[in-house]
C-alpha positions as CSV (number, residue, x, y, z in Angstrom):
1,X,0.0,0.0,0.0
2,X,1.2,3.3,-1.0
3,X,2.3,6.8,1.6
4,X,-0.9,8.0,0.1
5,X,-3.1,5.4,0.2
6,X,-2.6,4.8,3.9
7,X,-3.2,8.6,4.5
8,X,-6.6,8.4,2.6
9,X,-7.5,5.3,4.6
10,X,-6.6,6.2,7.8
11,X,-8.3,10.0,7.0
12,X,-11.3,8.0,6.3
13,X,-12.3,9.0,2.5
14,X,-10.9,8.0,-0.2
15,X,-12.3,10.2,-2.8
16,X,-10.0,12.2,-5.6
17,X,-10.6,15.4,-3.8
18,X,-9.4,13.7,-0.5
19,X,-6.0,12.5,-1.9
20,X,-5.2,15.4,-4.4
21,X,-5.3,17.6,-1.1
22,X,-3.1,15.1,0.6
23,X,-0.4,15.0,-2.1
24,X,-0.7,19.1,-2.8
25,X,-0.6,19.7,1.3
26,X,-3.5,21.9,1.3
27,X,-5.7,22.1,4.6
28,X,-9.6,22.7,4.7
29,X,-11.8,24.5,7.5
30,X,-13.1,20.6,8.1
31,X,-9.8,19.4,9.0
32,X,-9.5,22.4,11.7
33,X,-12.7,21.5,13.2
34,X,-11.8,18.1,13.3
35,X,-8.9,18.5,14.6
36,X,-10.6,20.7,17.1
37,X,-13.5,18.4,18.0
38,X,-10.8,15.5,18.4
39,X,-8.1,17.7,20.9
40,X,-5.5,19.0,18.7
41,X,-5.8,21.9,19.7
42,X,-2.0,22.9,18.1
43,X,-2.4,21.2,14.7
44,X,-5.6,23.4,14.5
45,X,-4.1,26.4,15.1
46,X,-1.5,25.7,12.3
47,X,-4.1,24.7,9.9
48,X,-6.1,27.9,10.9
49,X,-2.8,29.9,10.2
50,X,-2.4,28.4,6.6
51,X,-6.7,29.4,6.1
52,X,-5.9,32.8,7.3
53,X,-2.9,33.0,5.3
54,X,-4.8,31.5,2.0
55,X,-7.7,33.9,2.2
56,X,-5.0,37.2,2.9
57,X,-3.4,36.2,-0.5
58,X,-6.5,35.5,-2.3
59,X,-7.8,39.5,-1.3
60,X,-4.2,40.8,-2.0
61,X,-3.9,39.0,-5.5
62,X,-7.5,41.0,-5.9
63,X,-6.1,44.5,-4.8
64,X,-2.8,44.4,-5.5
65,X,-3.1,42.8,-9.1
66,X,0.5,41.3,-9.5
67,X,2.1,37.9,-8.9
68,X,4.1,39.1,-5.8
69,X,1.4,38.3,-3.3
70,X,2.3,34.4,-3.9
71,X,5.7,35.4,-1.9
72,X,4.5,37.2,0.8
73,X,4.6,35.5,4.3
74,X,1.4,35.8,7.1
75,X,2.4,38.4,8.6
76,X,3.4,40.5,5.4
77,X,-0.3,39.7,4.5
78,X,-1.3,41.2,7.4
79,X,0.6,44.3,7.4
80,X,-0.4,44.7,3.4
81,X,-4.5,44.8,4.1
82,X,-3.4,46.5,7.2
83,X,-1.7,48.9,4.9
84,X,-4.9,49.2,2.2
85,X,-7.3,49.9,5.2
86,X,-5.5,52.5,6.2
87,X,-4.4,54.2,3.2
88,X,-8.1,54.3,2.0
89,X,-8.0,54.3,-1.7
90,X,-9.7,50.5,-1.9
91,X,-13.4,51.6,-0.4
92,X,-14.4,47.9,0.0
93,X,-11.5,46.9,2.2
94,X,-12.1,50.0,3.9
95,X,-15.4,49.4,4.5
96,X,-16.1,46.0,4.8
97,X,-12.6,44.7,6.7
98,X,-12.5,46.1,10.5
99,X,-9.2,48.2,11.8
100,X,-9.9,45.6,14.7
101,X,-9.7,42.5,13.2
102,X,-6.4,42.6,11.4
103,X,-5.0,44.2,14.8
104,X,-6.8,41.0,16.4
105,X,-5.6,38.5,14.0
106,X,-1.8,39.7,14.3
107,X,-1.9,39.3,18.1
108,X,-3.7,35.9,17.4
109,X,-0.9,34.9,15.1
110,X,2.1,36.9,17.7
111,X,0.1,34.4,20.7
112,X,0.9,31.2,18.3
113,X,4.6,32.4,17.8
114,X,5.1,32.8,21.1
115,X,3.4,29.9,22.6
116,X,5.8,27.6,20.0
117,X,8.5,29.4,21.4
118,X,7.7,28.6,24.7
119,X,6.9,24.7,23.8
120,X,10.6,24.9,23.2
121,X,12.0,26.0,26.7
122,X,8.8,25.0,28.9
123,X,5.9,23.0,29.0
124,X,2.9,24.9,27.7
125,X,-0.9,23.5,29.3
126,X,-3.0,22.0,27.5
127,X,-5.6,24.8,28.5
128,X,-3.6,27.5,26.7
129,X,-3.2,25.7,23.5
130,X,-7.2,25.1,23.7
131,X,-7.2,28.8,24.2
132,X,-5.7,29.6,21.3
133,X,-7.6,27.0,19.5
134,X,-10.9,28.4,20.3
135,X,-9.6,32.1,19.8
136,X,-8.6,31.5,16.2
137,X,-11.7,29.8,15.1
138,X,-13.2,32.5,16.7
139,X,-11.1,34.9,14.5
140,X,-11.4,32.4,11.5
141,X,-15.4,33.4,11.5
142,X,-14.7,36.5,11.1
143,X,-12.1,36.9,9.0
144,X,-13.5,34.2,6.6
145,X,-17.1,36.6,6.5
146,X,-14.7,40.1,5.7
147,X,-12.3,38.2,3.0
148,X,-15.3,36.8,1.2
149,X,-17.4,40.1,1.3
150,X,-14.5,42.2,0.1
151,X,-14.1,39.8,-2.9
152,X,-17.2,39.9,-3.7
153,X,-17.4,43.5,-3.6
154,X,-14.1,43.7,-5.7
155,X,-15.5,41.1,-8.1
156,X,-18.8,42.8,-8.8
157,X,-18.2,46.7,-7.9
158,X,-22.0,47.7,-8.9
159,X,-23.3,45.5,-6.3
160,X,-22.7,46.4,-2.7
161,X,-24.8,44.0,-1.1
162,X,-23.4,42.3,1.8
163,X,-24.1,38.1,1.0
164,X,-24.7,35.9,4.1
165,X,-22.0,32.9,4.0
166,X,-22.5,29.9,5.6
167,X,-20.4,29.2,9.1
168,X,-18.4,25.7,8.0
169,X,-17.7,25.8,12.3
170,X,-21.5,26.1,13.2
171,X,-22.8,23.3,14.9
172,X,-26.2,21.8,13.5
């Protein structure tokens, strides 16, 4: 049996989708919440880092128009739409993406940093890597809601309606 193969199996599906996101490393919101539901809370903060990172470059490849987005790390993304709120001259980032929540997610992202650091020289609770856990799909929520309105809003300038987007971390 293949590296692959015993990922899919022991991942549970073994659909294309499934193992083309296993070979090409990307992460989905349903792997953080199952990491989430099942404990992890560390894993789920890295895989909410790469959806917060993913959804940054997606808005900046929107504003900024050129290929150098691809090469710019989390927290360049952050200081970029940072950077585009406050300069004003894109209305729907202005407008649709709070002052507040990129300041939130680069603390949420400087609390990950530091709590690695410290997994390094000290043991670091359970409780606080829950913590951050919870905090960042808190963020994620969010964050996901403002990156999807402001592409929509760049992709269709006429129509400033704000869309309602499902919540993959709602509970049914």
């Amino acid at each position: 049996m293949s590296e692959n193969t015993q990922i899919g199996f022991i991942m549970g599906s073994g659909t294309k989708k499934t193992k083309k996101r296993i070979k090409d490393g990307t992460v989905s919101v349903s792997d953080a919440g199952l990491a989430y539901k099942n404990g992890f809370y560390l894993e789920t903060a890295w895989i909410l880092s790469q959806l917060f990172e993913r959804k940054a470059k997606s808005v900046l490849k929107r504003i900024e128009s050129d290929q150098t987005t691809n090469s710019y790390s989390f927290d360049q993304c952050i200081k970029r739409i940072k950077y585009h709120h406050q300069a004003g001259r894109i209305p729907q980032v202005e407008t649709f993406i709070d002052a507040g929540l990129i300041d939130g997610m680069r603390n949420w992202k400087n609390s990950r940093n530091s709590m690695l650091r410290d997994m390094i020289t000290i043991h670091v609770s359970p409780g606080r890597m829950e913590r951050l856990a919870s905090e960042g799909i808190a963020l994620y929520k969010t964050w996901n809601k403002s990156m999807k309105t402001v592409k929509n809003a760049l992709d269709n300038p006429g129509n400033q309606t704000i869309a309602q987007f499902n919540d993959p971390f709602d509970e049914d």
